[in-house]
N, C-alpha and C positions, 0 to 999 in steps of 0.2 A: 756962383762961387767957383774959382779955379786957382790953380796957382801953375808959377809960371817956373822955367829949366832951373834958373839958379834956384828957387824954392828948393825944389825939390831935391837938385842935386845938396843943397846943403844937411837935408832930413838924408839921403840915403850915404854921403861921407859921414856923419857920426853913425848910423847901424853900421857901417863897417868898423867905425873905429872901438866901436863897442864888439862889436862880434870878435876883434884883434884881441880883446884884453886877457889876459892871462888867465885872470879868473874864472872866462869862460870856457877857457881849452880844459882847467883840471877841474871842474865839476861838470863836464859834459855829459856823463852817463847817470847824473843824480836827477830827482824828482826836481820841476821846475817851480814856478807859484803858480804857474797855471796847471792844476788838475788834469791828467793825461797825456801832457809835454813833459819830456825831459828836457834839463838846459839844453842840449842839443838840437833835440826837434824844436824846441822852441827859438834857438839861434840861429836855425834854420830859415823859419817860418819869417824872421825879420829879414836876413838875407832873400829870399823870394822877392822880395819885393823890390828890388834890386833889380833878380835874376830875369823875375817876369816881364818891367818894363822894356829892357833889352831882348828879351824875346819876341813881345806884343812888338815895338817899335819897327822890328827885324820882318816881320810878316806882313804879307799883301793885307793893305786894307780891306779890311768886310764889306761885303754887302748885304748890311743888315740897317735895321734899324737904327739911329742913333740917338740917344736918349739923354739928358743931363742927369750930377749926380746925384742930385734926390730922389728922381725916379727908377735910377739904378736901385740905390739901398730901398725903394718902395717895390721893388719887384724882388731881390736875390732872399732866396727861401731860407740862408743862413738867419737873416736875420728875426728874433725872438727866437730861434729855433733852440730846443735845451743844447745844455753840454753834450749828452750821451746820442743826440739827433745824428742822423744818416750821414746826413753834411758836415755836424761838425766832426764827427770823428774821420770823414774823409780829411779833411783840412790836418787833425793833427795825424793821420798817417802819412801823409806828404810829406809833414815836415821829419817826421822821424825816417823814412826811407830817404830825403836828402842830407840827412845827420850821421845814417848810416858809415859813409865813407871819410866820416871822422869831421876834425876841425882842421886841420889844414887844405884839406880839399874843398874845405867850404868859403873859405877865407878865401881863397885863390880862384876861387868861381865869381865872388863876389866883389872881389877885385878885377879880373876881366870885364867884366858886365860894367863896372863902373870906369872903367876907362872907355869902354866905347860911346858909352852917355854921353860922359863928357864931352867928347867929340858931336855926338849927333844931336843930342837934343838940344841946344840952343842955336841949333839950325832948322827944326825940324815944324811943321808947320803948325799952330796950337789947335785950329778946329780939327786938323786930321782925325779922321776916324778910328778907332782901336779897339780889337775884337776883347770880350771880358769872358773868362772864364764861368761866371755867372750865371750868365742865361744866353740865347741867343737875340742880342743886342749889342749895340756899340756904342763907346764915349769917345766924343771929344780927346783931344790926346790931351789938353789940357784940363780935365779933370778926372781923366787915367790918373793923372801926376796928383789931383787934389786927394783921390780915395786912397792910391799907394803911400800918401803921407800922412794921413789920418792913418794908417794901420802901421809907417813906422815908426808915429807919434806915443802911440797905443802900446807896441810891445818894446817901445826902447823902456819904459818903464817896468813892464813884464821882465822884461832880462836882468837889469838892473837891479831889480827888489830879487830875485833870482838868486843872485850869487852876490848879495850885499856890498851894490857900488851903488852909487850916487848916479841918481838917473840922471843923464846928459841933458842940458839943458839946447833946443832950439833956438834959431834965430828968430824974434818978432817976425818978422815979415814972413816966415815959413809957417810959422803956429798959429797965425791972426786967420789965418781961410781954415783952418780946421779945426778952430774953434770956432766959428760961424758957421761951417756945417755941422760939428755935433750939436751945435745950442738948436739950427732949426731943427734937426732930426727929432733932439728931444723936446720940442715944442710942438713936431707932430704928434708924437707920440703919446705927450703928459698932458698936451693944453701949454698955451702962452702964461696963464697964471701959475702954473705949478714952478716953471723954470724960474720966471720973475722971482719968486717968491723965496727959493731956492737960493738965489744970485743976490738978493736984497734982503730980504725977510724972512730970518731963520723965525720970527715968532710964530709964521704964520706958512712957513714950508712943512710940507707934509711927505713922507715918503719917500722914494728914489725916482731921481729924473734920468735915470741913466739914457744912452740914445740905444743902445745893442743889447743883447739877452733877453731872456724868458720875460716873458709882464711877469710884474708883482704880483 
């Protein structure tokens, strides 16, 4: 599974255009829906994704290992890890020290970053390799793009239920790979029947098939 420059760049212009919205600028310093984000660090943490591809892109290719992205999320320690875990509160301190310097500074970061994409990433080569903050490994550059769009698939909804807008809807073509990477994730993780079942048979679905967070 991957997705390709205009995917992606289409998932990272609406995080901007959602990070733009007004609503976000005057609840910035209130509680977010997600539990130890405020809007801010949380409209942060969507911008990141943005900021990082344009960083990752910008840096000498690694020489590390290069791994696809189910074996990425099969290794990075975030994942099942609780809310109050090492990792994740490193993740929302990130975003809260990039929130810091307000919401036009972040708008305007997140705006440079997405003009140089635009320029470079539909030139730029899809197997190239790209260091991940993660662990000491590397993706694919095209499935750098499929995990950075899973996560601004993930919190444009977060922002949105946030400050009570209307979660911006994606393009097909941008949401169809990252919904084939959560369904496999969560079909590692549940079993193949749990998801089925879930997807088809509420008679006979059982519990949460989420693909992220704590097991049940």
């Amino acid at each position: 599974m991957t997705i390709d420059a205009p995917g992606y760049l289409a998932a990272a212009r609406t995080a901007r255009d959602l990070i733009a919205d007004p609503a976000v600028s005057t609840a910035w310093d209130r509680p977010s829906a997600l539990p130890g984000f405020t809007v801010g660090g949380l409209a942060a943490h969507l911008g990141s994704q943005v900021l990082m591809v344009a960083d990752l892109l910008a840096a000498d290719p690694p020489v590390a290992e290069s791994v696809r992205a189910l074996d990425h999320y099969a290794r990075a320690t975030w994942v099942g890890a609780d809310r109050d875990a090492a990792i994740n509160v490193a993740i929302r301190d990130r975003g809260e020290q990039l929130a810091g310097d307000g919401h036009a500074a972040l708008l305007a970061a997140v705006d440079e970053a997405l003009a140089g994409l635009e320029s470079a990433l539909p030139a730029a080569d899809p197997a190239r390799p790209m260091p991940t903050p993660a662990g000491p490994w590397a993706l694919p550059l095209a499935e750098t793009l499929l995990t950075r769009t899973l996560e601004i698939s993930v919190h444009l909804d977060d922002l949105a239920v946030s400050v009570d807008l209307p979660t911006p809807p994606l393009p097909e073509d941008t949401l169809l790979p990252v919904l084939g990477l959560l369904a496999t994730l969560a079909a590692r993780r549940h079993g193949q029947p749990a998801v089925l079942r879930a997807l088809t048979r509420s008679e006979r679905a059982s519990g949460s098939i989420v693909a992220f967070g704590p097991q049940d």
